[in-house]
CHARMM internal coordinates of N, CA and C (Angstrom, degrees):
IC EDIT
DIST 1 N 1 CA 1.4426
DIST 1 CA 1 C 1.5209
ANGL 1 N 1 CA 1 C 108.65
DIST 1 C 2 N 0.9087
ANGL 1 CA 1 C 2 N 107.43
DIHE 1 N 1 CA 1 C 2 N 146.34
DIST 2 N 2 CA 1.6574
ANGL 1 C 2 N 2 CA 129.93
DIHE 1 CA 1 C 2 N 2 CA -174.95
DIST 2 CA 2 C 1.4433
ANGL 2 N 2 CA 2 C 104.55
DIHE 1 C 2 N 2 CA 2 C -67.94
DIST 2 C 3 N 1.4274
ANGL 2 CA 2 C 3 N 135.96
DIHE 2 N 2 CA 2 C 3 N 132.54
DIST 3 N 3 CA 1.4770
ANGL 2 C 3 N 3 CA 151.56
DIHE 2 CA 2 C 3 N 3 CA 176.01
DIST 3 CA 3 C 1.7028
ANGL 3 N 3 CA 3 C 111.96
DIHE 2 C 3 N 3 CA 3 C -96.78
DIST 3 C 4 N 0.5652
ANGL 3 CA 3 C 4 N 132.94
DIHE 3 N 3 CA 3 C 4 N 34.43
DIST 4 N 4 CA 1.6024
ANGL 3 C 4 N 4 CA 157.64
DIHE 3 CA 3 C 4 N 4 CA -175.54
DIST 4 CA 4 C 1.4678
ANGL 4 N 4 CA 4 C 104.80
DIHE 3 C 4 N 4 CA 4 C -63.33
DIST 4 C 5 N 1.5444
ANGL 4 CA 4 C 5 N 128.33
DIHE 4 N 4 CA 4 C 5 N 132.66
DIST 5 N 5 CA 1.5589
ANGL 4 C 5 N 5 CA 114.55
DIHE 4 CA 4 C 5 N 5 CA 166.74
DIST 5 CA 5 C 1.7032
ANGL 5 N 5 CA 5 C 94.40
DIHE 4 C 5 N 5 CA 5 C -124.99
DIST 5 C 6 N 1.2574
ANGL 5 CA 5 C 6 N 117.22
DIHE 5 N 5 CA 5 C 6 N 134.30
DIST 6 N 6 CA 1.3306
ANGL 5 C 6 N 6 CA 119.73
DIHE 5 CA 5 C 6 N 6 CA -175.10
DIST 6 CA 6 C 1.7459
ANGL 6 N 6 CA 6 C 103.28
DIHE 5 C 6 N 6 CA 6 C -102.28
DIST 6 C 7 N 1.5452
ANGL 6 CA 6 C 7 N 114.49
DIHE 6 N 6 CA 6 C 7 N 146.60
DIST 7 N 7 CA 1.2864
ANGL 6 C 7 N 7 CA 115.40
DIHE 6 CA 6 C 7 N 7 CA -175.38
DIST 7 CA 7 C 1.7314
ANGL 7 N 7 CA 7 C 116.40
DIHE 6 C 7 N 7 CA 7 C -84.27
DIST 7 C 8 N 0.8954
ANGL 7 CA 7 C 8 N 111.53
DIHE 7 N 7 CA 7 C 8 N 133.98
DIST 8 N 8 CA 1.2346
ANGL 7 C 8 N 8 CA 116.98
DIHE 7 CA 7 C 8 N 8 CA -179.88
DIST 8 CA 8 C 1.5974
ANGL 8 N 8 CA 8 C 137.13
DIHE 7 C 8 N 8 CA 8 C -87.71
DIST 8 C 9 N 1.4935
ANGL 8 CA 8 C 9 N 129.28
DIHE 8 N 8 CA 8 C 9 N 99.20
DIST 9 N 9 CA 1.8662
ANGL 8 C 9 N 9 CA 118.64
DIHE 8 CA 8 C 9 N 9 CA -159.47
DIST 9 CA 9 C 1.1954
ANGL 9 N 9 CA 9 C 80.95
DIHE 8 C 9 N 9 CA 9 C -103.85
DIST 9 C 10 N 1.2565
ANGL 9 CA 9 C 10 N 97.28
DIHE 9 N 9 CA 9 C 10 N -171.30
DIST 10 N 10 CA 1.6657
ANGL 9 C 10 N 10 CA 127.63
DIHE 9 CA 9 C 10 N 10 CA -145.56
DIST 10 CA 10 C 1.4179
ANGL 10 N 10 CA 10 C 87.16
DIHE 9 C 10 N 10 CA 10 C -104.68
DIST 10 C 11 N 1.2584
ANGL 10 CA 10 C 11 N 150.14
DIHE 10 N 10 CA 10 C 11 N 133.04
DIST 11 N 11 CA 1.0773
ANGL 10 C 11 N 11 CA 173.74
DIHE 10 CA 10 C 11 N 11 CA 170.56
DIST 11 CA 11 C 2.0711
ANGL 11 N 11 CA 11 C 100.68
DIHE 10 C 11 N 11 CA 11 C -48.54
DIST 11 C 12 N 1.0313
ANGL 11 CA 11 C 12 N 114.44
DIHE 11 N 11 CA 11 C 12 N 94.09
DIST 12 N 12 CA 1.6655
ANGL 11 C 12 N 12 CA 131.30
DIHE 11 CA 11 C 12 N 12 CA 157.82
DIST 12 CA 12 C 1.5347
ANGL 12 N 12 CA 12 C 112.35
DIHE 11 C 12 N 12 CA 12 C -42.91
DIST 12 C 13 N 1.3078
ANGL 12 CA 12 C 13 N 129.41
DIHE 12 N 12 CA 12 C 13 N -21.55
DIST 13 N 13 CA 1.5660
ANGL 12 C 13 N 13 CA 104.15
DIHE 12 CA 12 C 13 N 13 CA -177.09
DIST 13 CA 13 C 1.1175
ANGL 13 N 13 CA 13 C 77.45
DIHE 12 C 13 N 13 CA 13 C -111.72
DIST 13 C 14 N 1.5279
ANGL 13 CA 13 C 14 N 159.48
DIHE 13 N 13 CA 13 C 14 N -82.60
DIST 14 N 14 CA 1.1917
ANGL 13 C 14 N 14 CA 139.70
DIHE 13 CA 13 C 14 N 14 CA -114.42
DIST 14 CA 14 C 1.8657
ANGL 14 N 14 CA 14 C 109.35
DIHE 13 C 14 N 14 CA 14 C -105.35
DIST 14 C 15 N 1.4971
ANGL 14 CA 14 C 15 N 101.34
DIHE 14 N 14 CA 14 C 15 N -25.15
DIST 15 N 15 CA 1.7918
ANGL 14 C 15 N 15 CA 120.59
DIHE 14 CA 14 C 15 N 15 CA 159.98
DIST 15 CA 15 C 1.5811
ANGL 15 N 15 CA 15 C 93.07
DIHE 14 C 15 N 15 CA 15 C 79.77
DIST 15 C 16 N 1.6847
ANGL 15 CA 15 C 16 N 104.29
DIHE 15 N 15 CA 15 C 16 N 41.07
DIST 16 N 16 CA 1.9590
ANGL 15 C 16 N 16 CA 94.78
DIHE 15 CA 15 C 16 N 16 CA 149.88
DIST 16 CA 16 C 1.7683
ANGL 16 N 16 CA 16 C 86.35
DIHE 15 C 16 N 16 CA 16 C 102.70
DIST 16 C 17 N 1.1567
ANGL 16 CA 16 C 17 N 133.57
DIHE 16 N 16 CA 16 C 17 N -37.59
DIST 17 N 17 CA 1.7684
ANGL 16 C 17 N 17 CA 129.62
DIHE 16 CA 16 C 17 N 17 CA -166.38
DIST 17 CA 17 C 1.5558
ANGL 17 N 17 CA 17 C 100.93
DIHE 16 C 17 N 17 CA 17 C -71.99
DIST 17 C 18 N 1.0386
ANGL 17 CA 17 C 18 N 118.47
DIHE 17 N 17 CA 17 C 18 N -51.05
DIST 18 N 18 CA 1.7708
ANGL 17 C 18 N 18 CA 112.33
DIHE 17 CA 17 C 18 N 18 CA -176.96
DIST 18 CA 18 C 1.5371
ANGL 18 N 18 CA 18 C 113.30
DIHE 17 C 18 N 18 CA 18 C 111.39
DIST 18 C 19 N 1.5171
ANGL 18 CA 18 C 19 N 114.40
DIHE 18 N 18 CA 18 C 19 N -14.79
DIST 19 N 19 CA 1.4544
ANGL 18 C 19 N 19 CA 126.58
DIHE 18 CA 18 C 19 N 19 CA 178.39
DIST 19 CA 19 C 1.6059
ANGL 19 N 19 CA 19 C 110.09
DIHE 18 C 19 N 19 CA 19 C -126.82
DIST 19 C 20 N 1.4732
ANGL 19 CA 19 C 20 N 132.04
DIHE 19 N 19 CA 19 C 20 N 135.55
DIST 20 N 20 CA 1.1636
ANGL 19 C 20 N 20 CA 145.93
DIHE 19 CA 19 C 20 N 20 CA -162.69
DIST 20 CA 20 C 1.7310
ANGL 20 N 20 CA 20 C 102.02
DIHE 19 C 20 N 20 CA 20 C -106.57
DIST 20 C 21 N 1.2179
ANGL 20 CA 20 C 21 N 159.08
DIHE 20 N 20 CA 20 C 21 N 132.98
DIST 21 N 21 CA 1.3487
ANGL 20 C 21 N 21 CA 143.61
DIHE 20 CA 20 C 21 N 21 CA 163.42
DIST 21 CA 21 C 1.6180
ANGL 21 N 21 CA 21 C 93.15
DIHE 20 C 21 N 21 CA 21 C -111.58
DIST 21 C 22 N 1.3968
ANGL 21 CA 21 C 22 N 87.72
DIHE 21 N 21 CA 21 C 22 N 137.71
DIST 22 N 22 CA 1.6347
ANGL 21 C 22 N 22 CA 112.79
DIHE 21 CA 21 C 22 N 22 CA 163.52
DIST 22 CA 22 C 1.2190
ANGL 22 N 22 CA 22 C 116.99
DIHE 21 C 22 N 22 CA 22 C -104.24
DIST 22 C 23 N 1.5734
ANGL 22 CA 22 C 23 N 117.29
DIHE 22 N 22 CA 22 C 23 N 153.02
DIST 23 N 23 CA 1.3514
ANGL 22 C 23 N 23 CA 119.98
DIHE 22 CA 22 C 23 N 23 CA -141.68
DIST 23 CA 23 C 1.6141
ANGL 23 N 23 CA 23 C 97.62
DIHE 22 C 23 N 23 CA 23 C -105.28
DIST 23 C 24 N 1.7318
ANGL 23 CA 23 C 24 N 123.87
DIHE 23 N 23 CA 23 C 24 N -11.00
DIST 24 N 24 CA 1.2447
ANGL 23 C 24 N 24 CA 105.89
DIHE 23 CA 23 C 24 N 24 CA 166.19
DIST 24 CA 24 C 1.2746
ANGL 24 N 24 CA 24 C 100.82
DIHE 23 C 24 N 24 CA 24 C -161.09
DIST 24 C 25 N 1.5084
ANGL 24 CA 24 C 25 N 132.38
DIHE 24 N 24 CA 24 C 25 N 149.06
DIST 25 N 25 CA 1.4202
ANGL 24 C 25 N 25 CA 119.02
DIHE 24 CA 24 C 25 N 25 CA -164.40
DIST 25 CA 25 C 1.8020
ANGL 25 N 25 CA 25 C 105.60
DIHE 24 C 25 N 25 CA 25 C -110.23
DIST 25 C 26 N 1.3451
ANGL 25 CA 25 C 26 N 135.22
DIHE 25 N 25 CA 25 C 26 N 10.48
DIST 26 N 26 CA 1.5223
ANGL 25 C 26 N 26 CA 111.36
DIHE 25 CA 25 C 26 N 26 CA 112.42
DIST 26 CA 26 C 1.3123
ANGL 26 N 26 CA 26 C 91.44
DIHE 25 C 26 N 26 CA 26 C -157.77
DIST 26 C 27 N 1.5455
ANGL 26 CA 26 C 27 N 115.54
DIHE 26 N 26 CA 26 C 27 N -169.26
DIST 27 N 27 CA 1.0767
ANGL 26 C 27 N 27 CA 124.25
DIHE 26 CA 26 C 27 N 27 CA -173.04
DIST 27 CA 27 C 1.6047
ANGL 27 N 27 CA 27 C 142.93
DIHE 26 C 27 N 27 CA 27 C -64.86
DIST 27 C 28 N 1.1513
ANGL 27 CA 27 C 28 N 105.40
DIHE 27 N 27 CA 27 C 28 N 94.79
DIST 28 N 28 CA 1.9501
ANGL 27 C 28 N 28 CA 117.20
DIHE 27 CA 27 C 28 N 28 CA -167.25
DIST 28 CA 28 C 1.8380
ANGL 28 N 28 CA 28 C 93.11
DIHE 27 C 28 N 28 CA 28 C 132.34
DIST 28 C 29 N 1.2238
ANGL 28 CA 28 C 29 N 119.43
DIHE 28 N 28 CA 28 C 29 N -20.01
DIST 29 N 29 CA 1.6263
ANGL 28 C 29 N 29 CA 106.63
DIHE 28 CA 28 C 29 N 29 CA -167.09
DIST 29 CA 29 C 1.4963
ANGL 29 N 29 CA 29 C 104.32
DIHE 28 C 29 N 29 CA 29 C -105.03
DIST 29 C 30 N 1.4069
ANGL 29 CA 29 C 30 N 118.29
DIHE 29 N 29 CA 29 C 30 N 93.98
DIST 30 N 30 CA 1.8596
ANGL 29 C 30 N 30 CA 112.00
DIHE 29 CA 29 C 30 N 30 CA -159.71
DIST 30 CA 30 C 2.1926
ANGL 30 N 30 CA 30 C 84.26
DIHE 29 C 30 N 30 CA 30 C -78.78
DIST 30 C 31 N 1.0570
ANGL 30 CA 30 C 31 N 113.94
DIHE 30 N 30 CA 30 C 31 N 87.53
DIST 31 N 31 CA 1.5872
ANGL 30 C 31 N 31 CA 103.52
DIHE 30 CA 30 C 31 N 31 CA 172.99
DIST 31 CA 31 C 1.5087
ANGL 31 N 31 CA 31 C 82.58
DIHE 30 C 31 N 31 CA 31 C -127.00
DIST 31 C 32 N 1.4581
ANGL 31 CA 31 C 32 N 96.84
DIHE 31 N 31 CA 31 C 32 N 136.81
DIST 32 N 32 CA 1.5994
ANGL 31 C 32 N 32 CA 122.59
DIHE 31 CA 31 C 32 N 32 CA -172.73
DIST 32 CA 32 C 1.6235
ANGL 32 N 32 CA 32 C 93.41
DIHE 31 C 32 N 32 CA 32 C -81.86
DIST 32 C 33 N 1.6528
ANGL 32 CA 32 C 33 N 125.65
DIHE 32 N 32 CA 32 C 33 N 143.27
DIST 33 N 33 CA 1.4696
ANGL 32 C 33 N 33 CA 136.33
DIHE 32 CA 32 C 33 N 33 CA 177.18
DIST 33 CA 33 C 1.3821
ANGL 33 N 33 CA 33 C 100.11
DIHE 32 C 33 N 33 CA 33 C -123.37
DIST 33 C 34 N 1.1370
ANGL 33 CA 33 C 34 N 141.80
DIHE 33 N 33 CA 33 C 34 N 139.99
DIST 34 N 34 CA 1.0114
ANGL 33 C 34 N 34 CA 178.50
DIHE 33 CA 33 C 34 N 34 CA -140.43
DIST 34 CA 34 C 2.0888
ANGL 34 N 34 CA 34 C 119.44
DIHE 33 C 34 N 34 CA 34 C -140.05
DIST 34 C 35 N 1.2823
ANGL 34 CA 34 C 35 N 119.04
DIHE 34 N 34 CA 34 C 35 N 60.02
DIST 35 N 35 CA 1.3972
ANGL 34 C 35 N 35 CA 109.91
DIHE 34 CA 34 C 35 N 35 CA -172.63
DIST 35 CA 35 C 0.9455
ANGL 35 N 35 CA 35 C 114.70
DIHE 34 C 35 N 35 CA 35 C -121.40
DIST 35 C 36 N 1.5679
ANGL 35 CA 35 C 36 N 138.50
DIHE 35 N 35 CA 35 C 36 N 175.96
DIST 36 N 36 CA 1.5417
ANGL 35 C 36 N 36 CA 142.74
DIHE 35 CA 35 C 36 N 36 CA -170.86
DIST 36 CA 36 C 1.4625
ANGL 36 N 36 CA 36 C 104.72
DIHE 35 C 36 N 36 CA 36 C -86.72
DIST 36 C 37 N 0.6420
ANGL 36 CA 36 C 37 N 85.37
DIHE 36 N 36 CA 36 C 37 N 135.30
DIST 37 N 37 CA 2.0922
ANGL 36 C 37 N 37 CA 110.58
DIHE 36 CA 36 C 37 N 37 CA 161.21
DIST 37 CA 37 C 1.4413
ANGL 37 N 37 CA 37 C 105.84
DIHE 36 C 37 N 37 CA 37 C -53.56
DIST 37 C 38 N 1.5398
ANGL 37 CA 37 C 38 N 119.96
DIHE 37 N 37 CA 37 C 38 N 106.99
DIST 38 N 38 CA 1.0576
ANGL 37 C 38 N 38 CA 117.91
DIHE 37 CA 37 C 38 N 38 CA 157.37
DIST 38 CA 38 C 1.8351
ANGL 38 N 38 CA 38 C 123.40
DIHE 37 C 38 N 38 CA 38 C -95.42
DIST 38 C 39 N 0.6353
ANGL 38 CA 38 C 39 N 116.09
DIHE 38 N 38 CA 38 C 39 N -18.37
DIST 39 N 39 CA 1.7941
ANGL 38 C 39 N 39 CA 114.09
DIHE 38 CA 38 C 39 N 39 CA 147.20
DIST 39 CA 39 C 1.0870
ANGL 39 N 39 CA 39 C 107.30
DIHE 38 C 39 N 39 CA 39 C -23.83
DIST 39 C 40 N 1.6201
ANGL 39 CA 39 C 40 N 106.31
DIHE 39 N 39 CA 39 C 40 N -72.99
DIST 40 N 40 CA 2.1791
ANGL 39 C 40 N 40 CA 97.10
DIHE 39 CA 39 C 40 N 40 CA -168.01
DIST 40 CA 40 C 1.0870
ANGL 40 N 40 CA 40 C 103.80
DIHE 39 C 40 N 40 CA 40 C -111.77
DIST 40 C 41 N 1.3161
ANGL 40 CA 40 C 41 N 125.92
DIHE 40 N 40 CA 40 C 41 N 27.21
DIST 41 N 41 CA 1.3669
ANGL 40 C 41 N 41 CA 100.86
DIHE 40 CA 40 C 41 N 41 CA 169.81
DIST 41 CA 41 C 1.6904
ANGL 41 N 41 CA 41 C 124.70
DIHE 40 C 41 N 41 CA 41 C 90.37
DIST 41 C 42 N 1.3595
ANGL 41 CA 41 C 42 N 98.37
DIHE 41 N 41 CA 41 C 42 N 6.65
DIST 42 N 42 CA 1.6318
ANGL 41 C 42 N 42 CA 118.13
DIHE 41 CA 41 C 42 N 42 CA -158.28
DIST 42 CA 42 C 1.7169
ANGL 42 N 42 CA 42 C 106.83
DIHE 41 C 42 N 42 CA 42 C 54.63
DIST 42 C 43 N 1.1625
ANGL 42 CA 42 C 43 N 126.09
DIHE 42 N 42 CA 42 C 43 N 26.20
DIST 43 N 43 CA 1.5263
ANGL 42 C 43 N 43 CA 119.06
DIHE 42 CA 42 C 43 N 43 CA 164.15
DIST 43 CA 43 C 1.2885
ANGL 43 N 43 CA 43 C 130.10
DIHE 42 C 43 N 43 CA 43 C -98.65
DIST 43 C 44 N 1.1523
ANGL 43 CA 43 C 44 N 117.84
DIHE 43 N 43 CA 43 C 44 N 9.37
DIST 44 N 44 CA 1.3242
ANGL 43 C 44 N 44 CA 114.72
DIHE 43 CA 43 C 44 N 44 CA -176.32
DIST 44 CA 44 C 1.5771
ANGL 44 N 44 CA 44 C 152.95
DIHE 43 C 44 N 44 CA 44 C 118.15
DIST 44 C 45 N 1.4072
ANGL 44 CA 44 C 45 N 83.07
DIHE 44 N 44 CA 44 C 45 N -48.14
DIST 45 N 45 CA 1.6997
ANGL 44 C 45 N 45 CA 136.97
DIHE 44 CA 44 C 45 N 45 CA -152.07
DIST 45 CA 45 C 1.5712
ANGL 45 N 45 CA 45 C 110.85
DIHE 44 C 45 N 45 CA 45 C -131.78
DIST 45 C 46 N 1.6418
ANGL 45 CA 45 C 46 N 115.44
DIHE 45 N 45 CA 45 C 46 N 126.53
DIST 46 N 46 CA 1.3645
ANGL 45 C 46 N 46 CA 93.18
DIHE 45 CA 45 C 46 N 46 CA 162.86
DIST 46 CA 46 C 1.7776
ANGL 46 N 46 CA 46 C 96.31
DIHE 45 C 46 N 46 CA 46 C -139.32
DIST 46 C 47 N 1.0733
ANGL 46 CA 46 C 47 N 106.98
DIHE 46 N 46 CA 46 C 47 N 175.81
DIST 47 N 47 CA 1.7389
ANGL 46 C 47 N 47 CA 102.54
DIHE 46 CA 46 C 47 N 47 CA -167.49
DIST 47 CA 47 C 1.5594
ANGL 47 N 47 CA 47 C 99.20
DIHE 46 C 47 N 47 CA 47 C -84.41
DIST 47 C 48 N 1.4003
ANGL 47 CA 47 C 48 N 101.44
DIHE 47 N 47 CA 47 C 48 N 159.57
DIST 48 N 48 CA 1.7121
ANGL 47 C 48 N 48 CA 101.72
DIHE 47 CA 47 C 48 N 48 CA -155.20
DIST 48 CA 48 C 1.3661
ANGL 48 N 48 CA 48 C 89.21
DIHE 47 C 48 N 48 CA 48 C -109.87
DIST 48 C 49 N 1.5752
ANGL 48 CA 48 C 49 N 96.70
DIHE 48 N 48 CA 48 C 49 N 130.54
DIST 49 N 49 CA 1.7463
ANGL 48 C 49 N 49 CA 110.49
DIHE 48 CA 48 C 49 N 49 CA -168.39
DIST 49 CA 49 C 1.8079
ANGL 49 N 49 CA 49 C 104.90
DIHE 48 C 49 N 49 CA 49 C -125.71
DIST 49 C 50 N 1.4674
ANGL 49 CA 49 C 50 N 103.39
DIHE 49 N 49 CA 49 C 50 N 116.29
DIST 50 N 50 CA 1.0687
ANGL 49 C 50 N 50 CA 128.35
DIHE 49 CA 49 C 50 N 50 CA -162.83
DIST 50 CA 50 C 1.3818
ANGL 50 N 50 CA 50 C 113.71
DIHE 49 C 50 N 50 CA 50 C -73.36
DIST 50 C 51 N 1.8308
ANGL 50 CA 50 C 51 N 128.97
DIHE 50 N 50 CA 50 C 51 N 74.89
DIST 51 N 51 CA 1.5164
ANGL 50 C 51 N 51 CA 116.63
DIHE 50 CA 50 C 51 N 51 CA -144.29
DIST 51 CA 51 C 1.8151
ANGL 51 N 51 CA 51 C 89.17
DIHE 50 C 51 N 51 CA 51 C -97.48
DIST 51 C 52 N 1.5904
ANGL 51 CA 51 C 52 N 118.70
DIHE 51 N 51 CA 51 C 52 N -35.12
DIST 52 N 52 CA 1.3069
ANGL 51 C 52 N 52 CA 107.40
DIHE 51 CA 51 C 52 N 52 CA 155.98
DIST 52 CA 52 C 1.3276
ANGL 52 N 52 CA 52 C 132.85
DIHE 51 C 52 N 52 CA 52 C 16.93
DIST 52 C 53 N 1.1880
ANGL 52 CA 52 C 53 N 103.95
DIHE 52 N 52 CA 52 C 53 N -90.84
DIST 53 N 53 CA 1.2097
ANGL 52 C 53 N 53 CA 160.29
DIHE 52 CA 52 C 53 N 53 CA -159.78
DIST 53 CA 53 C 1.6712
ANGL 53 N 53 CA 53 C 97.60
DIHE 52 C 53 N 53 CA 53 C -47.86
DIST 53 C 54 N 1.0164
ANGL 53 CA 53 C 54 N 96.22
DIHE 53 N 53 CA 53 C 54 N -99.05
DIST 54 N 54 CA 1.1961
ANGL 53 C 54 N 54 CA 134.16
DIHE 53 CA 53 C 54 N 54 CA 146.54
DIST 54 CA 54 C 1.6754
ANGL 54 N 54 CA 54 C 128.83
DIHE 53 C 54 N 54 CA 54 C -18.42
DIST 54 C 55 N 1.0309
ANGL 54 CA 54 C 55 N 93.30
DIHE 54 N 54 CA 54 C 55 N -17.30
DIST 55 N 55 CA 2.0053
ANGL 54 C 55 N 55 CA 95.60
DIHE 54 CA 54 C 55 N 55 CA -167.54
DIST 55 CA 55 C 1.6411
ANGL 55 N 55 CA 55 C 105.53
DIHE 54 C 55 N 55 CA 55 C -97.70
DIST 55 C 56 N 1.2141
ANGL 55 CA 55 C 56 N 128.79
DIHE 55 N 55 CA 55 C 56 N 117.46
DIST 56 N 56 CA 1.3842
ANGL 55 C 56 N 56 CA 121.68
DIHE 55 CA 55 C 56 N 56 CA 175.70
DIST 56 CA 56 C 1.5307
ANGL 56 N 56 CA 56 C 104.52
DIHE 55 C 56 N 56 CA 56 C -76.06
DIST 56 C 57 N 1.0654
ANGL 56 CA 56 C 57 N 101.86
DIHE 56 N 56 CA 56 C 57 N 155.54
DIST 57 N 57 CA 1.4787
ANGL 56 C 57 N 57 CA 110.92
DIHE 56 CA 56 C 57 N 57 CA -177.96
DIST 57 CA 57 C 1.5891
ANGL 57 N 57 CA 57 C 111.31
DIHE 56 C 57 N 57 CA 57 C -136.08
DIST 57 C 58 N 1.4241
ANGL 57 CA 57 C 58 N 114.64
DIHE 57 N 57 CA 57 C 58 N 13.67
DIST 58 N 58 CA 1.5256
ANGL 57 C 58 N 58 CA 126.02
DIHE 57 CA 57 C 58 N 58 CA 164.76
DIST 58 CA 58 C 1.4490
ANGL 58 N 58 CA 58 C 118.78
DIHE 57 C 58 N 58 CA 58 C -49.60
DIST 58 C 59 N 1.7164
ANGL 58 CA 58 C 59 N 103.99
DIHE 58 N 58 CA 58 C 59 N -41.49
DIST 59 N 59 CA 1.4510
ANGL 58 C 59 N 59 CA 130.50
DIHE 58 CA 58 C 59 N 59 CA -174.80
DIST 59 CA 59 C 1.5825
ANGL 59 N 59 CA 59 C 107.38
DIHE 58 C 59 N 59 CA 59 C 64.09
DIST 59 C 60 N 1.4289
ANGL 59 CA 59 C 60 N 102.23
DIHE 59 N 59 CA 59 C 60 N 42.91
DIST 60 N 60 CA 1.4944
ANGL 59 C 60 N 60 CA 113.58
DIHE 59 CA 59 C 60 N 60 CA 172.82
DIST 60 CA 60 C 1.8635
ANGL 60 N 60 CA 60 C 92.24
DIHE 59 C 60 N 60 CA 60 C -127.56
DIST 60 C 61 N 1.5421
ANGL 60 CA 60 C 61 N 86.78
DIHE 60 N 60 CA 60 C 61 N 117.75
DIST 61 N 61 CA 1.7285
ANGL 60 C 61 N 61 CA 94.61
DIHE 60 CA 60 C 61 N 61 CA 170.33
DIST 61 CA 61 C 0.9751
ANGL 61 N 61 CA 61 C 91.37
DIHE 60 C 61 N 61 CA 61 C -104.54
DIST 61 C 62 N 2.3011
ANGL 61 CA 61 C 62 N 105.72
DIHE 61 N 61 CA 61 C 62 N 138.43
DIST 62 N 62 CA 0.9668
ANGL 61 C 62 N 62 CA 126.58
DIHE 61 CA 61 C 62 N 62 CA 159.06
DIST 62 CA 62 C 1.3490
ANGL 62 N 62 CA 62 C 145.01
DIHE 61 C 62 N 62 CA 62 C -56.45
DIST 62 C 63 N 1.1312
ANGL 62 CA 62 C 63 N 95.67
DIHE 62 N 62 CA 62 C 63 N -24.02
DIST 63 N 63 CA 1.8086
ANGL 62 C 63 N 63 CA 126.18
DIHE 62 CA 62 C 63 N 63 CA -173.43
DIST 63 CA 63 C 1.6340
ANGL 63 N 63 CA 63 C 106.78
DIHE 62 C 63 N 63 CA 63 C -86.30
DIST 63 C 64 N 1.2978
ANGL 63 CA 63 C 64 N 119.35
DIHE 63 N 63 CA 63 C 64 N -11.68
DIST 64 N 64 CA 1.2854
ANGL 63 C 64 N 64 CA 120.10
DIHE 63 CA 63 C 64 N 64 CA -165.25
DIST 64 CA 64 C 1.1045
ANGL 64 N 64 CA 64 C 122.49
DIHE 63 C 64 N 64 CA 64 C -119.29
DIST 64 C 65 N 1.7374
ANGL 64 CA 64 C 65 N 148.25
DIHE 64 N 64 CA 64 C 65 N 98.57
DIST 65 N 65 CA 1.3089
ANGL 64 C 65 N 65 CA 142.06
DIHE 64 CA 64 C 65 N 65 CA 163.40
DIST 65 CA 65 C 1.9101
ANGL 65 N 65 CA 65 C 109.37
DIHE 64 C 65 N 65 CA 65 C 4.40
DIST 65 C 66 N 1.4278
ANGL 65 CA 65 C 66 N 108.66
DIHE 65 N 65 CA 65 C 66 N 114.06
DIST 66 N 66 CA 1.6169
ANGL 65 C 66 N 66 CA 96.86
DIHE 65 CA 65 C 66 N 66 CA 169.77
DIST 66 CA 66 C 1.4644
ANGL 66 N 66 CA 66 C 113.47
DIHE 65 C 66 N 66 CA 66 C -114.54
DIST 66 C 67 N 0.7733
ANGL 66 CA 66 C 67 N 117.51
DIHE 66 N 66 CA 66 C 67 N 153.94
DIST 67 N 67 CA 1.6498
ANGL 66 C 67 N 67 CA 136.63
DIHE 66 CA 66 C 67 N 67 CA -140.06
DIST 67 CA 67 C 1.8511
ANGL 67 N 67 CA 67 C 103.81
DIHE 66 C 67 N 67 CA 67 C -116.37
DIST 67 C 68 N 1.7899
ANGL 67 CA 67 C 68 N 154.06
DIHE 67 N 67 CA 67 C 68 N 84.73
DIST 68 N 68 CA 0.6997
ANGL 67 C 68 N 68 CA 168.33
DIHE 67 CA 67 C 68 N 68 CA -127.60
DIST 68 CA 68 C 1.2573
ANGL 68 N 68 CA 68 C 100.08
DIHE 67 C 68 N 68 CA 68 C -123.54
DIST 68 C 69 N 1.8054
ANGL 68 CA 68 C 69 N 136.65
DIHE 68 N 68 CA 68 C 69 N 156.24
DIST 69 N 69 CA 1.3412
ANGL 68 C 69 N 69 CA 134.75
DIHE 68 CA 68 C 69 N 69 CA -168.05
DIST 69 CA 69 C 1.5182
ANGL 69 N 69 CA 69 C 93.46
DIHE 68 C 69 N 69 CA 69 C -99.15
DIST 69 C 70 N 1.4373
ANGL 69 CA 69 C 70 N 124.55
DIHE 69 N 69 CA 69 C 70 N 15.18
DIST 70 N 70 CA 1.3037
ANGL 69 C 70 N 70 CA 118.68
DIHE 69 CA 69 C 70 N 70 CA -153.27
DIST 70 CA 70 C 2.1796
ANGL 70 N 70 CA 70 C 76.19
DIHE 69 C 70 N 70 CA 70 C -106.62
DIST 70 C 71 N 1.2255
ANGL 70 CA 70 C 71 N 107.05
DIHE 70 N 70 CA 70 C 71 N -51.73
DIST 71 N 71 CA 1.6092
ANGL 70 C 71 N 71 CA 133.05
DIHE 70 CA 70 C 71 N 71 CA -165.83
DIST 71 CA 71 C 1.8916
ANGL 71 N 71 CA 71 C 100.55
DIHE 70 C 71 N 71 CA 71 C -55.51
DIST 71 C 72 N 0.9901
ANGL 71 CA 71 C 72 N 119.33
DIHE 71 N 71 CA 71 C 72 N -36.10
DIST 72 N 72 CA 1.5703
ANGL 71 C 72 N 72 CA 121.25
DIHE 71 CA 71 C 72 N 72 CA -172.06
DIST 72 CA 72 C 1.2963
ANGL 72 N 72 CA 72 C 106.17
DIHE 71 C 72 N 72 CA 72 C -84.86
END
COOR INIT
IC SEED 1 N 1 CA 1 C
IC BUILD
């Protein structure tokens, strides 16, 4: 198995607190909710995923039938 330490950022929806509040719990009832962050897990932290990297930008998906001016 791989020994790997992955870096850890600060969590984007909840910004590091672990709890998210919503601004009304449904529609006509403005009562503020108070719930956990499911992103991290309510921790904080989520492992930093390198989509960069990673992202083709050919705009040819592999997974997908591609379609040629020769084919129409």
């Amino acid at each position: 198995m791989e020994n790997s330490t992955k870096n850890k950022v600060i969590c984007p929806r909840c910004f590091g607190n672990g709890y998210i509040r919503i601004p009304n719990e449904t529609v006509g009832v403005p009562k503020q909710i108070i719930a956990q962050c499911t992103m991290c897990n309510s921790q904080g932290e989520i492992d930093e995923i390198d989509d960069v990297a990673n992202f083709d930008y050919s705009g040819v998906d592999s997974d997908k039938l591609q379609w040629g001016i020769d084919d129409i």
